[in-house]
FIDRENLO-847290 format. One line per 4 residues: number of its first residue (from 1); for each residue x, y, z of C-alpha. Coordinates in steps of 0.25 Angstrom, whole numbers. Layout:
// FIDRENLO-847290
NUM) X Y Z | ...
***
This chain:
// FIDRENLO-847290
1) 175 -353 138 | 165 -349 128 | 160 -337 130 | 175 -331 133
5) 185 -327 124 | 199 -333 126 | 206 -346 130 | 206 -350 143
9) 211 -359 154 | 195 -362 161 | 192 -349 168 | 206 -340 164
13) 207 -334 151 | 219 -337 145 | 219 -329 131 | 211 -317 128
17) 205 -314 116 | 198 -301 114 | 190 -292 101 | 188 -279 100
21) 179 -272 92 | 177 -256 92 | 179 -243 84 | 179 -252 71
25) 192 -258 78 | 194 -272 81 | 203 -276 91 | 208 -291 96
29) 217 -297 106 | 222 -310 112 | 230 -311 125 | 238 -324 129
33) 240 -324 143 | 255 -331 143 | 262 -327 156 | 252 -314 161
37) 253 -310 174 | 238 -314 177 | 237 -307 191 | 233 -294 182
41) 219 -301 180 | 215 -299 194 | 213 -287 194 | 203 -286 180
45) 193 -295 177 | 198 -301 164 | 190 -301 151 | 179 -295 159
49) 177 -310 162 | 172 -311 179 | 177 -323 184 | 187 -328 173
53) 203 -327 174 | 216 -328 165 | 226 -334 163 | 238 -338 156
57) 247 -347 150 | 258 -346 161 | 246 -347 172 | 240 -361 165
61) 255 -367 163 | 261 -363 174 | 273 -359 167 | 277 -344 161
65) 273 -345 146 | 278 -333 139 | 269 -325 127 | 282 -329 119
69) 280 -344 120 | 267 -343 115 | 266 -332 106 | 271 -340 94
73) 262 -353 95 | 249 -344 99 | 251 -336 87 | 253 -348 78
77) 240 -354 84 | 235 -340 82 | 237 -342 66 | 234 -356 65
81) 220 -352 72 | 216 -342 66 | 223 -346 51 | 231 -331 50
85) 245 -326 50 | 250 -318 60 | 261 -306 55 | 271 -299 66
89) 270 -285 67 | 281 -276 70 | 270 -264 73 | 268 -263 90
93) 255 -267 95
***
């Protein structure tokens, strides 16, 4: 919901997508929530956001989903969105 960042399920954030920007650096990340242990949330309040929650994939289902059943359609949808090509690296990290 506009003005939030993310897809989510009415009032949990499902996917977070963050920017950061310093030191002439800029930084990005995305976090699917698959199968997270979401009793970690609790204790924070998450994104800084009072009074929304999170979620995942496995919570909304109600079935264990795995990052490795999803990782291969989300990056396909990741290219067709955004019109790139995505290239493996062997480099950690």
């Amino acid at each position: 919901p506009p003005p939030f960042t993310g897809v989510w399920m009415g009032d949990s954030k499902l996917c977070a997508i963050g920017v950061h920007c310093g030191n002439h650096i800029t930084s990005h990340g995305l976090a699917l929530n698959c199968c997270t242990d979401l009793t970690w949330f609790d204790h924070i309040v998450p994104c800084g956001l009072e009074g929304k929650g999170v979620t995942s994939l496995s919570h909304e289902l109600g079935q264990h989903v795995a990052v490795s059943h999803v990782l291969e359609p989300f990056l396909d949808s990741f290219q067709e969105v955004f019109d790139c090509t995505l290239v493996a690296s062997e480099e950690p990290g």
